[in-house]
KEKE-3310 file (N, C-alpha, C; in steps of 0.2 Angstrom, whole numbers, plus 5000, padded with zeros to 4 digits):
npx = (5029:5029:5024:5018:5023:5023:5011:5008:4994:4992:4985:4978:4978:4986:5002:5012:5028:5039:5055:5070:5082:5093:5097:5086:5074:5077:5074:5061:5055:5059:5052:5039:5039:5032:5018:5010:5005:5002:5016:5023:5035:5043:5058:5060:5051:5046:5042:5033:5022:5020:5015:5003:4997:4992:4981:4967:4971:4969:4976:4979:4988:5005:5023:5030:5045:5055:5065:5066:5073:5070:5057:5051:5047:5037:5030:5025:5014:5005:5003:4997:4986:4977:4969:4965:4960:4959:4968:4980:4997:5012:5025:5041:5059:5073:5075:5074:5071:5060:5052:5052:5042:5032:5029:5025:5017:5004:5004:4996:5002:5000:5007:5023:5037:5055:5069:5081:5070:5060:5054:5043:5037:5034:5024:5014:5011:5005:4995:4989:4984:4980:4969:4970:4970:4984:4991:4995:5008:5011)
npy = (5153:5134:5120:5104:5093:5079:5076:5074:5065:5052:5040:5027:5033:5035:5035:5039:5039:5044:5041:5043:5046:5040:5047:5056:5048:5042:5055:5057:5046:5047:5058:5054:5041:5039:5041:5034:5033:5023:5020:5019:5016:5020:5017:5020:5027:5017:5006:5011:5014:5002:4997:5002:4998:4987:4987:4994:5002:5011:5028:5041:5053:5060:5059:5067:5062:5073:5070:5053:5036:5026:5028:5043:5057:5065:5060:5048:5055:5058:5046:5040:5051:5048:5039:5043:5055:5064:5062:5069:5075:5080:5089:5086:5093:5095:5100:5115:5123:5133:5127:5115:5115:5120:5110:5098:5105:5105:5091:5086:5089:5094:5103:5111:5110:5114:5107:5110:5104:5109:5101:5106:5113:5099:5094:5106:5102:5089:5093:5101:5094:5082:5086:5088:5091:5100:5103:5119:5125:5139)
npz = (5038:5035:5025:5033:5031:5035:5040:5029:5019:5008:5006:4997:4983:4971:4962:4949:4943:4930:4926:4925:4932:4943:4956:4956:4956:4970:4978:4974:4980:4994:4996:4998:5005:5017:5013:5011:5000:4984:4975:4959:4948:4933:4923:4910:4897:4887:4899:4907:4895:4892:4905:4904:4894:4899:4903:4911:4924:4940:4939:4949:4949:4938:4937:4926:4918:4904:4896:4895:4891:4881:4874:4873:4887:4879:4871:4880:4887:4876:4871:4884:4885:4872:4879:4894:4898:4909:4917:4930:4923:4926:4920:4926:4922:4917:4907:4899:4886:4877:4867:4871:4880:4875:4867:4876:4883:4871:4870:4880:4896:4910:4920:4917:4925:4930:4935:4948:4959:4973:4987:4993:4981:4977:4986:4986:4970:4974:4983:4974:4962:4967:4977:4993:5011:5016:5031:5035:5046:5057)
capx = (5025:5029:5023:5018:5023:5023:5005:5002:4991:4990:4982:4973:4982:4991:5006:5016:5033:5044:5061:5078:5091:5093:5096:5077:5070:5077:5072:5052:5053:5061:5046:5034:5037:5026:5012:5002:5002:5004:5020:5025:5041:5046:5063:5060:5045:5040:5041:5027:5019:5018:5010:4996:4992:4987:4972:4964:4972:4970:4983:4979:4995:5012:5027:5034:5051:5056:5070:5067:5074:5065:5048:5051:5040:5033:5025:5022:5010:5002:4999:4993:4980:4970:4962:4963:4960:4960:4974:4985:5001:5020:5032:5048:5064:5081:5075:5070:5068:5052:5050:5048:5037:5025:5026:5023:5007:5001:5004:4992:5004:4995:5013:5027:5041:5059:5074:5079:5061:5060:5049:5040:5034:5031:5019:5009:5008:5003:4988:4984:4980:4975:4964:4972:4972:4990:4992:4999:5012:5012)
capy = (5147:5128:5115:5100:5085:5071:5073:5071:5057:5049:5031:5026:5038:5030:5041:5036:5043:5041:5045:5037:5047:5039:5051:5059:5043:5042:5059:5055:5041:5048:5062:5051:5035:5038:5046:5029:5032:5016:5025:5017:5018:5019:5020:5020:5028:5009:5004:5015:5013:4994:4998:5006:4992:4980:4988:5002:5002:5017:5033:5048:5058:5056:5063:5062:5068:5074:5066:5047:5032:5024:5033:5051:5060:5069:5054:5044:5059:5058:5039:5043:5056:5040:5034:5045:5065:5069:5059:5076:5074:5087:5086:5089:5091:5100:5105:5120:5124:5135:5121:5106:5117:5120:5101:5095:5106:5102:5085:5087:5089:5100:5109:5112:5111:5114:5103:5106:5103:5108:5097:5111:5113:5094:5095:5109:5099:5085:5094:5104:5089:5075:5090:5085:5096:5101:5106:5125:5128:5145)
capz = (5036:5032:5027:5039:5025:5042:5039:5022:5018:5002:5005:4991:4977:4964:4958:4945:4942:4926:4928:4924:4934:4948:4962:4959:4960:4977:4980:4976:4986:5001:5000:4997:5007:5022:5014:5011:4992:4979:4971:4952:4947:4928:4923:4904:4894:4885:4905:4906:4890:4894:4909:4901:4889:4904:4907:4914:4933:4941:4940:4952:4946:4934:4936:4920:4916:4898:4893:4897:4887:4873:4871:4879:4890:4877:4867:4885:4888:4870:4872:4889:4884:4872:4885:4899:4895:4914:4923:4929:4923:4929:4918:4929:4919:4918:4899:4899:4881:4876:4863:4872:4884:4870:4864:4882:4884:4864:4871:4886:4902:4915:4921:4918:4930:4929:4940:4954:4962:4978:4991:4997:4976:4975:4990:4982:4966:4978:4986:4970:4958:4972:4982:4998:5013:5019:5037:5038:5053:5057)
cpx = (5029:5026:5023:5018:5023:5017:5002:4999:4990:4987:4976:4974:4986:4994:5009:5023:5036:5050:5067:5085:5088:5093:5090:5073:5069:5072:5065:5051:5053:5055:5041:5032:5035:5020:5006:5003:5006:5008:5024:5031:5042:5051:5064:5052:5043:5039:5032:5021:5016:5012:5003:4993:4990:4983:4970:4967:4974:4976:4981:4984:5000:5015:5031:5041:5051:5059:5072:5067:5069:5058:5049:5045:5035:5028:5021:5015:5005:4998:4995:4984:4976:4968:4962:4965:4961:4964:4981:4994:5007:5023:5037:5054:5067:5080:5073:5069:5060:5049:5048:5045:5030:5024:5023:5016:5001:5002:4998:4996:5000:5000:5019:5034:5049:5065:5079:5072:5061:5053:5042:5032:5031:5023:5013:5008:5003:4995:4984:4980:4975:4971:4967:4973:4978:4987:4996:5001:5011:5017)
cpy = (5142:5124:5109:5096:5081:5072:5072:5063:5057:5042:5031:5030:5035:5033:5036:5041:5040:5044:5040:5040:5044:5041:5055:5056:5043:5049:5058:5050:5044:5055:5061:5045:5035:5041:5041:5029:5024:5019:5020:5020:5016:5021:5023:5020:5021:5006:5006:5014:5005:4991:4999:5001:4987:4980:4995:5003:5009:5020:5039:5053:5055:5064:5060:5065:5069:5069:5057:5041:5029:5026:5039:5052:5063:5063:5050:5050:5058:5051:5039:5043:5053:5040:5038:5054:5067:5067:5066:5074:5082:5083:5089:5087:5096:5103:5111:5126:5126:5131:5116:5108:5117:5114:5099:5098:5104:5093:5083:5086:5094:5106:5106:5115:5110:5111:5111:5108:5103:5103:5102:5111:5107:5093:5099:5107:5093:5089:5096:5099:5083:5083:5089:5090:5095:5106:5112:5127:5134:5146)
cpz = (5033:5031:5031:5033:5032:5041:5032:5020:5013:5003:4999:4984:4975:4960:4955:4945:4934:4922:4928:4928:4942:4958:4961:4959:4968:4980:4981:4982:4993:5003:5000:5000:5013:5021:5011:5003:4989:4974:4966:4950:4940:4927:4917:4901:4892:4892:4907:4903:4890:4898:4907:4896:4894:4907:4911:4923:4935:4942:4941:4948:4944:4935:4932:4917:4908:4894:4897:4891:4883:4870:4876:4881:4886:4872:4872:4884:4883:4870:4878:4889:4879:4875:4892:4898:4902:4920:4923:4928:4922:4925:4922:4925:4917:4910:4898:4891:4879:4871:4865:4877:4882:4870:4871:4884:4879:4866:4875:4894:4904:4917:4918:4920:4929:4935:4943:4957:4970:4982:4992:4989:4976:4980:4989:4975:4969:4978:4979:4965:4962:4977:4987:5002:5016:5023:5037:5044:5052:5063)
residu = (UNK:UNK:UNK:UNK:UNK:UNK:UNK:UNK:UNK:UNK:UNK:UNK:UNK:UNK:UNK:UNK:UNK:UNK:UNK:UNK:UNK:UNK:UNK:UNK:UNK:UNK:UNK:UNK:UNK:UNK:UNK:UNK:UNK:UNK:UNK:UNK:UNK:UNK:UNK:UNK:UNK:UNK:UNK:UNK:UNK:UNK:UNK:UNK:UNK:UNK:UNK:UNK:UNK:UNK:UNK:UNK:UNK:UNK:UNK:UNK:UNK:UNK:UNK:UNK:UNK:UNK:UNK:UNK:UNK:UNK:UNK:UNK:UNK:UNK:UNK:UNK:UNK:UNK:UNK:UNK:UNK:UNK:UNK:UNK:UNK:UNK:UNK:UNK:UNK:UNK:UNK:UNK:UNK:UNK:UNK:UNK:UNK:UNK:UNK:UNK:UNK:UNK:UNK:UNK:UNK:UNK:UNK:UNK:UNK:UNK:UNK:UNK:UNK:UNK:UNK:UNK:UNK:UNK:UNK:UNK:UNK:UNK:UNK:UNK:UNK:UNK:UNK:UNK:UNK:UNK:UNK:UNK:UNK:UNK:UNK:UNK:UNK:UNK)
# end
């Protein structure tokens, strides 16, 4: 069994990512840029944080890394979860400390996911927080 990602449809979902290494930027993109969605790109937590002060504009999903330059994932999340209790938010990140696993949940992330991230995971994060049905090849 695999998934059929050529048919996922995101139109009208509003991801966020916030992620400063460069090579898994490109990676989101490259599995996400034909699925319609309106994908945000932070490269630094106050980028992010900024963002959130210009008003309420919708955010389906964040993908929020750990370790991002000047307000970390772990605070972006906390500032977040102010004003929006139910925007699902993945931390994906190569930290794998049972510390900054706890803080990340005490924060309010929904998972937490450990680098490398295969597609296959991103795409079952995809449908489980956006509901979205994925086509199963058999």
């Amino acid at each position: 069994m695999t998934l059929n990602i050529s048919n996922l449809e995101l139109t009208g979902k509003n991801i966020v990512i916030v992620e400063d290494d460069l090579p898994s930027i490109r990676y989101y993109e490259t599995l996400l840029k034909n699925s319609g969605a309106d994908v945000m790109i932070f490269h630094t937590g106050k980028e992010f944080i900024d963002y959130l002060a210009q008003g309420n504009k919708p955010i389906d999903l964040v993908f929020m890394d750990f370790l991002v330059p000047l307000i970390n994932g772990i605070e972006c999340i906390r500032i977040l979860r102010k004003d929006r209790k139910s925007t699902p938010v993945v931390m994906i990140t190569a930290y794998s400390s049972e510390q900054a696993k706890t803080e990340a949940y005490i924060a309010g992330c929904n998972e937490y996911v450990l680098k490398p991230i295969y597609p296959e995971k991103i795409f079952f994060l995809l449908e489980k927080y956006l509901k979205l049905p994925i086509t199963i090849l058999h």
